[in-house]
N, C-alpha and C positions, 0 to 999 in steps of 0.2 A: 314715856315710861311703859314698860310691858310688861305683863305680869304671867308668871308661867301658872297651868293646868295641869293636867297630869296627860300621861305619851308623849303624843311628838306636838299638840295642840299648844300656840300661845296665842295670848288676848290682848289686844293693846287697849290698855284705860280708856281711852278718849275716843274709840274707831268711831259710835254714834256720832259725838257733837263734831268730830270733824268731820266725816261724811257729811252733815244736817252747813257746816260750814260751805263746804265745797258746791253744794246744792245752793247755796247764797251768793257762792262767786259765782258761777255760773248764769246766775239771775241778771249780774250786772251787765255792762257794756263791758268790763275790764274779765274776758275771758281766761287770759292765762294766770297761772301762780306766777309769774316774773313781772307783768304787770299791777297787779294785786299787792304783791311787795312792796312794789315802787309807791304804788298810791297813800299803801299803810305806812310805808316811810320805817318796816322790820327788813331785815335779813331775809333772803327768800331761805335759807333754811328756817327760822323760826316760821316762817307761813306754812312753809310743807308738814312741818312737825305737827302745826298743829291740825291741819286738812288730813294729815294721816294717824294722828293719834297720841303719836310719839312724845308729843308736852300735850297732855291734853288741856282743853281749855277749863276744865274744872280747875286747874291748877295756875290759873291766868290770875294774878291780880284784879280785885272788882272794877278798881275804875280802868285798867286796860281792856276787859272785858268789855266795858261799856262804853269806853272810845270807838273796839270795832264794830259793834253791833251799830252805832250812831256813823262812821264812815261808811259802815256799806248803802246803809238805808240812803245816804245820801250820794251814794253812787248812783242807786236805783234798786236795789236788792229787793226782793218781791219779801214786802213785812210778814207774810204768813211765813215762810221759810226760818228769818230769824227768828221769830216768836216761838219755834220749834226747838232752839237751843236748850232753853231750857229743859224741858221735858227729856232730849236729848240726852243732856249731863247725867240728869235721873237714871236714867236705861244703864248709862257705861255703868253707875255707882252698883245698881243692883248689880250687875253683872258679874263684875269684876269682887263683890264683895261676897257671891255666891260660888265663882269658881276659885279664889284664892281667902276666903275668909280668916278677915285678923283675928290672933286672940282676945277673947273677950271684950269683941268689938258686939256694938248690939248691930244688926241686919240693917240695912235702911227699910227692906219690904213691915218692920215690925214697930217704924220711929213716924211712917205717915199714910196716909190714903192715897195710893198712887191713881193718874188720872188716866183717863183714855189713851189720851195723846201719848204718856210714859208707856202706856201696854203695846201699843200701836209701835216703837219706836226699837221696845225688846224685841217683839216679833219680828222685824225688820232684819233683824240681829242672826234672830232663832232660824228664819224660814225663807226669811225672802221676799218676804208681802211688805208691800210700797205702803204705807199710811198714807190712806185716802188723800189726807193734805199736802202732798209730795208726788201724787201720784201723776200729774202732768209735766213737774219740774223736773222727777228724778228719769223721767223716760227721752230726758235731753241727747242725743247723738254725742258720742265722744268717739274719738281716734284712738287708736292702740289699746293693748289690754289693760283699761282701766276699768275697775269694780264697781259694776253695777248694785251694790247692794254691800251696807256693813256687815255682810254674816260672817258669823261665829266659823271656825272650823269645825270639820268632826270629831277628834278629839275633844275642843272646848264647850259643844255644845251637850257631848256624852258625861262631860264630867259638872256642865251647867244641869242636866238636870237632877245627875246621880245627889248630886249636891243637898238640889232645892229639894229634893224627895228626903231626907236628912232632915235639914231645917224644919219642915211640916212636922215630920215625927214628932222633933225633940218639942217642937212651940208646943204639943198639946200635953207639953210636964209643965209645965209655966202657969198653967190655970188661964183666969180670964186675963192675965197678963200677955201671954201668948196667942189670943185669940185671934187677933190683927196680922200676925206674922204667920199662922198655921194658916188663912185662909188665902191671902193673899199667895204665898208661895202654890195654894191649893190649884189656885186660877193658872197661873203660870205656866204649870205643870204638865195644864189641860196640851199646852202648843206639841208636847211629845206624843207622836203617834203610833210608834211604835208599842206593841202586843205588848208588854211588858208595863210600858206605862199603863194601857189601857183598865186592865187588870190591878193596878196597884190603884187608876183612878176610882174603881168599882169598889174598892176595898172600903177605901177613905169614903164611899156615900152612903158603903154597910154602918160603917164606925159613928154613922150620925143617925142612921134612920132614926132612931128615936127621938131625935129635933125635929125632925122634919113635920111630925104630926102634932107637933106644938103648934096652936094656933098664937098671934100676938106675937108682939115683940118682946124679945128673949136677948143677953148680948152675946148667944148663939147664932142668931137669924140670921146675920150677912154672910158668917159662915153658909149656912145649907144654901141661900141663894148662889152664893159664889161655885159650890159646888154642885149644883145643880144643871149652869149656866157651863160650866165649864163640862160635864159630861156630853151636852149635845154637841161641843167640837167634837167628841169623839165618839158621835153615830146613837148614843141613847138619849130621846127625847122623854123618856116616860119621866123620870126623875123632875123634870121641871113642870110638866101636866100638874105630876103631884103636890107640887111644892108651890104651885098658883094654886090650886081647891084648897089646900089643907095649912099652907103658910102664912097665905096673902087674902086672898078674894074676903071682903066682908068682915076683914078687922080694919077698924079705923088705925090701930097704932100701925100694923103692917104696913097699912094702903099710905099712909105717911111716909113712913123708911125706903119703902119701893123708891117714890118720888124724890126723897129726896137723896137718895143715891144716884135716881137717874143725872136729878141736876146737878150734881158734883162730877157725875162722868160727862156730863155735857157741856160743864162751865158754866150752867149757869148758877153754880155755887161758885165764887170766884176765889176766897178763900184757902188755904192748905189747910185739911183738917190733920190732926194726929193721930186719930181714934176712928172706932164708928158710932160712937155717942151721936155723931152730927145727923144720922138717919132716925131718931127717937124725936129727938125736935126739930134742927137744923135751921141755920137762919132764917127769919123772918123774908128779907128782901131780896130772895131769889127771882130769876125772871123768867115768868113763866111763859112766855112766846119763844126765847132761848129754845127751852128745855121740848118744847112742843115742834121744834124746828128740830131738833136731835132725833124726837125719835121717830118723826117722819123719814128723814134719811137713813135712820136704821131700819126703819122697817122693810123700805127696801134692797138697803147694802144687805141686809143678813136677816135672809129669810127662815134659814134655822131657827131664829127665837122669835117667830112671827106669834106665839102666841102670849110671851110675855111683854113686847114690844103694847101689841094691841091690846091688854089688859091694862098697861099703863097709859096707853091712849084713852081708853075708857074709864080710866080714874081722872085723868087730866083734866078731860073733856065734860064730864059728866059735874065734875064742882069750878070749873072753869069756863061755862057754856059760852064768855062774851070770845074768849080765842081765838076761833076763826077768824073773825073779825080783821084782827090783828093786822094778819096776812093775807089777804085773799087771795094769793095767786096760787100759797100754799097748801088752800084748805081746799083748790081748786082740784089738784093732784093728788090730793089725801083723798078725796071724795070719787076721783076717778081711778086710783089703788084700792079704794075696801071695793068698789063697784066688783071689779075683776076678783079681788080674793072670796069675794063671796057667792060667786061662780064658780069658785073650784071645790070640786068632790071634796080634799084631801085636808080641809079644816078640823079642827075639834069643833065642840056641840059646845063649848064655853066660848071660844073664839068666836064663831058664830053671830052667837047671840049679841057679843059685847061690839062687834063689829055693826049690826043693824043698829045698835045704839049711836055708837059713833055717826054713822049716816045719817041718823034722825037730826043729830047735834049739827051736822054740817049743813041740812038740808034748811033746818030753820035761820040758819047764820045766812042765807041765802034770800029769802023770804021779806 
């Protein structure tokens, strides 16, 4: 199924999950779509339809859905790939419901808390960036002009974002009903680079400064993080200095929400939440070696938010001190990453400090 944009752009529903599909076949011994068919015992058009998007597999019966996913695995299909479908489905949903939006359909960005892997999978969509989990499978050698990457066209992505910039607006008539959907679209947003967005991003973190100097959790606050976090994709860091002194540092309900947002984008909240309630308290039996495995790899995937990375290292770390432990091969590389960043001129004086802490915490796990 395809769904038209506006110009000459159109979007097929499914292009993620089948893409995130064809990266599975691939995986296997059963390289081509003719043998893939044979194996799944379909039609080689219904295989290509749904590798290319055309039936997408959101629109697959559950338990067909869940025949293929159990044949491929047993083909050999590398299980991080499939486990990607999901999140996959996600992306096409948002997408498709931000450049062709039903009538008085509610948004999916305003029905759930989307996860990493779901942000990772738009972008994919949007720009072109491999999701780190795909990023050794999708750089497989193929013959002839076949698509390295599900992106959008340029019409579909001019009118993805004209869209999502719409959506934001209207969520913040909604009240705290709309709080979920105006932030999230806010994040989004951030992946537009262009002058135009950039400026409209600047506008949307005028329209909050006055949250931002709220200390405590507020059911504003994921908002200003999100928008915080999404202006240093687009070259201003000061907004999130601010927004760690004046949001976060030194409130216990904050220093809660941080965390446990991290481990929701890290999984290790396992859960679909619907809201952002879940960063006020959020469950109990999160797993905190997960979450401390996250954002060691974030800290050095994406050194733009090196100073909120390491402030949640040093909350983690600081009421968490057995961690290290945990892992030692981990706390091995974490200890010789702050060694190096705290060598370099170009830290903040909070980063810093919370960093010699962290080392003190690694140094005694060592001892």
């Amino acid at each position: 199924m395809t769904v038209k944009g506006s110009g000459r752009g159109r979007v097929t529903a499914g292009t993620i999950a089948g893409f995130v599909l064809r990266v599975a076949r691939e995986s296997t011994s059963i390289r081509t779509q003719v043998g893939m068919a044979e194996a799944m015992r379909v039609d080689l058009g219904t295989w290509q339809g749904w590798e290319t998007g055309r039936r997408p597999l959101a629109n697959v019966k559950a338990g067909v859905l869940l025949d293929i996913r159990r044949r491929l695995l047993a083909l050999g299909a590398d299980p991080g790939v499939l486990h990607l479908l999901d999140p996959a489905m996600d992306a096409d949903r948002v997408i498709t419901s931000t450049i062709h939006p039903g009538a008085g359909a509610r948004h999916p960005l305003g029905s759930w808390v989307h996860t990493r892997e779901t942000a990772h999978m738009i972008a994919w969509a949007l720009n072109g960036t491999v999701p780190p989990a795909l990023a050794r499978r999708a750089a497989t050698g193929r013959r002839g002009p076949v698509a390295k990457a599900p992106l959008l066209s340029a019409p579909d992505r001019s009118t993805f974002f004209a869209h999502l910039r719409d959506i934001a607006e209207s969520a913040l008539h909604a009240g705290e009903d709309g709080l979920l959907l105006h932030r999230q679209c806010l994040y989004l947003c951030s992946y537009d680079l262009d002058s135009e967005a950039a400026s409209w991003m600047v506008q949307a973190l005028h329209n909050s400064r006055d949250l931002s100097s709220v200390r405590g959790w507020t059911p504003r606050w994921a908002t200003v993080r999100s928008t915080a976090t999404a202006l240093v994709r687009l070259g201003d860091r000061q907004p999130l200095l601010d927004f760690i002194d004046r949001g976060l540092a030194g409130d216990d309900s904050a220093e809660t929400a941080n965390l446990n947002y991290w481990a929701y984008w890290f999984g290790s909240i396992r859960e679909a939440q619907p809201d952002d309630g879940f960063m006020r308290h959020g469950p109990s039996n999160w797993e905190p070696v997960r979450l401390l495995r996250g954002l060691v790899t974030g800290l050095h995937q994406a050194p733009a938010y090196m100073d909120l990375y390491v402030h949640s290292l040093w909350a983690l770390l600081t009421t968490n001190r057995w961690l290290p432990l945990a892992d030692p091969v981990l706390a091995e590389g974490l200890a010789a990453h702050t060694a190096r960043l705290l060598d370099h001129d170009g830290i903040s004086p909070r980063a810093r400090r919370e960093l010699i802490v962290v080392d003190n915490v690694l140094r005694e796990n060592r001892t």
